[in-house]
N, C-alpha and C positions, 0 to 999 in steps of 0.2 A: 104413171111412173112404174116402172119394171123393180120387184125386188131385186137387191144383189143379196148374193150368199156369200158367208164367209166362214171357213171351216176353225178361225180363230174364235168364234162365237157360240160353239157347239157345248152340249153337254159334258161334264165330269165324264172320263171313261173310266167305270167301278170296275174292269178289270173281271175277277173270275166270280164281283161277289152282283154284276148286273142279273137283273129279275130276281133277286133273291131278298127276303125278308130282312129284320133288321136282328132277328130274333134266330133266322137261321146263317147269317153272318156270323154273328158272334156264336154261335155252336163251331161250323165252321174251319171260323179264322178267327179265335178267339182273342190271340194276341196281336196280329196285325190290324183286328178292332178297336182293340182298345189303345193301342198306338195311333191312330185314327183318329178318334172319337177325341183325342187330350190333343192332337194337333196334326190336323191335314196336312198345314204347309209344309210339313218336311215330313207327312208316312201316310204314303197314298195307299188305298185299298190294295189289296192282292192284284198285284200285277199292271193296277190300276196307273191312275196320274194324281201327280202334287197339286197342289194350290197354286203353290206358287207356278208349275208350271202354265195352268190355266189363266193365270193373273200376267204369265208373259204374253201367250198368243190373243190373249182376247185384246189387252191393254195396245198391241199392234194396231186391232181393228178400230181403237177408239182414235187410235194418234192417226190414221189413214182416214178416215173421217175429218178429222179437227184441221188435217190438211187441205182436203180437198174442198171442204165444205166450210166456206169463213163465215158465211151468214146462213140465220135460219133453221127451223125445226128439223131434227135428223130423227126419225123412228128406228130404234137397236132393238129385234126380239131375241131373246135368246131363251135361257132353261135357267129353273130359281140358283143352282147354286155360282152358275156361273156370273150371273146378276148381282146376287152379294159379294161375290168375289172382286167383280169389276167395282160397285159401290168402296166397297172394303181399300182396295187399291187406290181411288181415286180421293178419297178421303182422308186417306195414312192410318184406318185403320191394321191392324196382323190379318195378313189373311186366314192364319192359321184357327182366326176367330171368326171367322164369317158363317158357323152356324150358330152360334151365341150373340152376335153384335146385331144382325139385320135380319127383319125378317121377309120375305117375298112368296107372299103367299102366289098361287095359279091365279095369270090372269091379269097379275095388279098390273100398276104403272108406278115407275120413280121417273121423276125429271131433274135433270141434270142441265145448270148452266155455265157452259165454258167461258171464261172472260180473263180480260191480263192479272188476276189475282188465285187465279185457277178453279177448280169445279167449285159449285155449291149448288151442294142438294137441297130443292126447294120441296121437291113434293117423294114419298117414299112409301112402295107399294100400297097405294090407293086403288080401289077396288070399286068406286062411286058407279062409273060406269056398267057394274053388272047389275043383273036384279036383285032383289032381296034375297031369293031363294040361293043363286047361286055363291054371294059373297057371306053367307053361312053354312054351306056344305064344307061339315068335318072334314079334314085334311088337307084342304085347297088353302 
């Protein structure tokens, strides 16, 4: 099978605060951090994007899937925050909460199964598949 790509799947764009620390952010964009930081979905990083914006184009790529594909395992990789963010939306979590409510370490796996009653999350960022070494490296 050929990956497809979908740019509704893509990374948070941090805007002016990408490559930069969490420590030189907030020096910074002190206050557009901490607007941030209390709720993404409505105060995206400097210059950056919403939650909620990401929770519309990705949530595209889930319902363009759920269309096309009625039966059968479907593989979504994307980037951690956009992963909670999709979980977050598919759940009725805020997305505005999706670095508080889920966590998605590098690497894991959540499975998600769609049916006439809607998602339920069975399994959420599992990391079983890596080795021991790499599923306790600090910050993954």
């Amino acid at each position: 099978m050929q990956p497809e790509l979908r740019d509704g799947l893509k990374e948070i764009d941090y805007g002016k605060w990408e490559s930069k620390t969490p420590d030189i952010v907030n020096q910074e964009y002190h206050d557009d951090y901490i607007r941030w930081t209390a709720d993404p979905a409505w105060h995206p990083p400097t210059e950056g994007e919403l939650a909620v914006a990401i929770a519309h184009r990705a949530l595209q790529v889930v319902e363009e899937i759920k269309h096309h594909i009625l039966r059968g395992n479907v593989l979504v990789v994307s980037h951690k925050a956009t992963i909670r963010i999709i979980l977050c939306s598919l759940l009725g979590i805020d997305v505005g909460r999706f670095r508080f409510r889920l966590s998605c370490p590098v690497a894991s796996v959540s499975i998600v199964e769609f049916s006439s009653h809607g998602p339920l999350l069975h399994v959420l960022a599992d990391r079983a598949h890596l080795n021991e070494r790499l599923r306790t490296l600090p910050g993954t």
